[in-house]
N, C-alpha and C positions, 0 to 999 in steps of 0.2 A: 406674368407680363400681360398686360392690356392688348389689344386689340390695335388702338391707335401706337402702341408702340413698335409690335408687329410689322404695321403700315409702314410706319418712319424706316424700319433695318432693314425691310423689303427697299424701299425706293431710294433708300441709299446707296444699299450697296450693288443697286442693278446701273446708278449712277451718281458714285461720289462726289461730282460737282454741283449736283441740281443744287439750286440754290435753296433758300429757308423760303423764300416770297411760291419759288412751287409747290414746296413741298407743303407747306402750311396750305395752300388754294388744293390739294391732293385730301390733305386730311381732315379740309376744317377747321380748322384750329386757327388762329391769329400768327404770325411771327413772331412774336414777340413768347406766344407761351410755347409755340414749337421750340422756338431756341433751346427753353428751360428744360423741355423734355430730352431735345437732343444732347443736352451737356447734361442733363441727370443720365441718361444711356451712356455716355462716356465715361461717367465717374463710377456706375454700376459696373463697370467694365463690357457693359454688353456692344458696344463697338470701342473698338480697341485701336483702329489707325483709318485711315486714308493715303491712298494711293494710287500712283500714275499707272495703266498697261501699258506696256511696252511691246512696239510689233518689232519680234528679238530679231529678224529675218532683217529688218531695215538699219538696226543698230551694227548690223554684222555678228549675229549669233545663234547663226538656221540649224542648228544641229542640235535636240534636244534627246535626253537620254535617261534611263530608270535605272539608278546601278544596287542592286540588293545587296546587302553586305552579310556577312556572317563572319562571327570569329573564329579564330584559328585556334583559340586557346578560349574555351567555354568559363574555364577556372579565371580566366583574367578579369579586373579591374571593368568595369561598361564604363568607361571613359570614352567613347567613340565619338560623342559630338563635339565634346572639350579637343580632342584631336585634330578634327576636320576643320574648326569653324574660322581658322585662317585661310582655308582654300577657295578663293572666289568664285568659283567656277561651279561651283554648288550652289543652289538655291534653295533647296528644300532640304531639311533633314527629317523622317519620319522614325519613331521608333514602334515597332510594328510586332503583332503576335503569329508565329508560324516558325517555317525552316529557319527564315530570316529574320535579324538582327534589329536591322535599320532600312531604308531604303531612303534613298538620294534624290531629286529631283537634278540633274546637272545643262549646264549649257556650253557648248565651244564652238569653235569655228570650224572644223573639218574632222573627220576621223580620226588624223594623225595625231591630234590637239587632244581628242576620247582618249588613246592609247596613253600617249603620258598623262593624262589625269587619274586614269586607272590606278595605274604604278604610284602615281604620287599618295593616293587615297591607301593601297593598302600597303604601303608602304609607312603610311601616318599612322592607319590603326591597326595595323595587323590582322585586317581581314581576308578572307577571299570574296570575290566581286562577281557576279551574275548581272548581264545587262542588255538592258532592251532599249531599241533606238526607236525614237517615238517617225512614222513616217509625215504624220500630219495630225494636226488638230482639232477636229472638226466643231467641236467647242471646249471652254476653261472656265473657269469661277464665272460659274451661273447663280445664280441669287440664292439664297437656302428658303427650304418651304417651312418657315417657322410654325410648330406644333401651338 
């Protein structure tokens, strides 16, 4: 990957709106040939989407949570995300090397709301759930330091 490509995935995804007339006055380049690179980076799959942050506190959904999963039966079927991926209330699914399985990224609205999602998660996969309540953020998707 080039240097000027680098550039382009840097100052995009520190802000997915900047427009192409910045971002081109950023790296030099024309608009017209940024476009070209930036849609040859999408087709290379080297950016993959755009997307809105959401301050989840203002949406109604201040309560974020790390739930580790492990299976109850080692012998069964890793069907865990094909399980889960109706349950909204999840946002991240990781599959991970260590004790655990999987780990969750989840969001709700109060304790009460963690408790039955618990149940309903190992309930769906047959796991057991280990979980850590995030208290605060102090930062999230910070830009990647492209090698």
């Amino acid at each position: 990957m080039e240097d000027t490509d680098r550039q382009i995935i840097t100052l995009l995804s520190t802000d997915g709106r900047m427009s192409l007339a910045d971002i081109a006055r950023e790296t030099g380049l024309s608009t017209s040939a940024l476009h070209q690179r930036v849609r040859r980076l999408e087709q290379r799959g080297l950016i993959i989407g755009y997307r809105a942050e959401v301050d989840y506190r203002a949406v109604g959904l201040p309560l974020a949570a790390f739930v580790s999963l492990t299976p109850i039966d080692p012998a069964a079927p890793d069907d865990v995300p094909e399980r889960l991926e109706g349950i909204s209330e999840i946002e991240a699914c990781w599959s991970v090397a260590g004790s655990e399985a999987y780990i969750l990224k989840v969001r709700v609205v109060e304790p009460a709301d963690l408790e039955d999602l618990l149940g309903r998660i190992r309930s769906a996969a047959n796991v057991s759930t280990r979980t850590t309540i995030v208290l605060s953020t102090p930062f999230e998707n910070r830009p990647p330091v492209l090698p």
